[in-house]
C-alpha positions as CSV (number, residue, x, y, z in Angstrom):
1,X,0.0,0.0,0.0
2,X,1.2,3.8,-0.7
3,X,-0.7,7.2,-0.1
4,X,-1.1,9.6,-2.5
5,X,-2.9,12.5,-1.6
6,X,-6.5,11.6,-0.7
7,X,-6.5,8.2,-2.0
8,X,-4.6,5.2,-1.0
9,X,-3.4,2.9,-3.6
10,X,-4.3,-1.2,-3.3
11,X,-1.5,-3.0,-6.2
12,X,-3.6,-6.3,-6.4
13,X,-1.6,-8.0,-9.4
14,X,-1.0,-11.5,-9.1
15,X,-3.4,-11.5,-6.0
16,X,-6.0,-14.7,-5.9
17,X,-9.6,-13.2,-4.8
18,X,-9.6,-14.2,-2.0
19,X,-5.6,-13.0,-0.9
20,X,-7.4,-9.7,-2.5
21,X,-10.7,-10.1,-0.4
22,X,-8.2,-10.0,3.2
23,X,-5.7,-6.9,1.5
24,X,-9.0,-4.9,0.7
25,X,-10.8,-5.5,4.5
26,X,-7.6,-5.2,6.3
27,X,-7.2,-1.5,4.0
28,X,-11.0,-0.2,4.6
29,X,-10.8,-1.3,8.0
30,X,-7.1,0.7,8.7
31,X,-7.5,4.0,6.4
32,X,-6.7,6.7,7.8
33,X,-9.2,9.4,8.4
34,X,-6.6,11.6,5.9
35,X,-7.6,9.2,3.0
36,X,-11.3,9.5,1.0
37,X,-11.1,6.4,0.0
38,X,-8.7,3.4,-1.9
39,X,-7.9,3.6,-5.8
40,X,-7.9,-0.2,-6.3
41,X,-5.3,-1.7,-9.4
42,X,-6.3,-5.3,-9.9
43,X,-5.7,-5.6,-13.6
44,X,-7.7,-6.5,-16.6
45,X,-6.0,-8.4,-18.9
46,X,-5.8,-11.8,-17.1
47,X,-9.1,-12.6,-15.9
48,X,-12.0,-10.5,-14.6
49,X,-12.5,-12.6,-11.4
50,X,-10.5,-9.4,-9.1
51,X,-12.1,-6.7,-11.1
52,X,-15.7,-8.1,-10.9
53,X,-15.2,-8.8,-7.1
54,X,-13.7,-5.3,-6.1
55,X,-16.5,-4.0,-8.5
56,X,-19.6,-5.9,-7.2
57,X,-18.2,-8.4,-4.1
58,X,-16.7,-6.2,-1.8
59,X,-19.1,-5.2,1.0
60,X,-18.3,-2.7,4.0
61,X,-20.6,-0.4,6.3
62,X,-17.5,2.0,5.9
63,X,-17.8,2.3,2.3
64,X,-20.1,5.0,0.9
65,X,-19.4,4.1,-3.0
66,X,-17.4,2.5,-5.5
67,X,-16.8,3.5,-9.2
68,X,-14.4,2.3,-11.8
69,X,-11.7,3.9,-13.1
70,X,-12.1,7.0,-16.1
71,X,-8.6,6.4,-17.2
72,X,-7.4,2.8,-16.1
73,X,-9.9,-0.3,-17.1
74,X,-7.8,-1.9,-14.5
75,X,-8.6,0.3,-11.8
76,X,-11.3,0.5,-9.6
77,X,-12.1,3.7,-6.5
78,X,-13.8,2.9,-3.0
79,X,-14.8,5.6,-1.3
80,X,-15.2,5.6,2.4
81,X,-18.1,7.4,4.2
82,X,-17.5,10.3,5.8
């Protein structure tokens, strides 16, 4: 994990689902009140299985929304409630 600005970067590559499912709930569960919420890289070009769960699987109270990335088809935002 790195900070960068508001957002905290996830690297997921080469992750299994659920190696990803424990990095993502151990990262909503320790952000820092500085961060808005995690910009997620789990790849697209080897499988979906990562992008469809941090897209549709992952499930917090904390989390307010999530929306994929503009620029990156491998990259996916969760934002946190405020």
């Amino acid at each position: 994990m790195s900070g960068g600005g508001r957002l905290l970067t996830l690297d997921l590559h080469g992750c299994t689902v659920e190696q990803a499912r424990k990095k993502v709930s151990h990262a909503i569960a320790a952000l820092s009140p500085q961060y808005e919420g995690i910009y997620v890289i789990h790849g697209s070009n080897n499988g979906t299985s990562l992008l469809n769960y941090i897209r549709n699987g992952v499930k917090s109270p904390k989390i307010d929304y999530i929306t994929p990335s503009l620029t990156n088809p491998g990259a996916t935002t969760i934002y946190i409630k405020r």
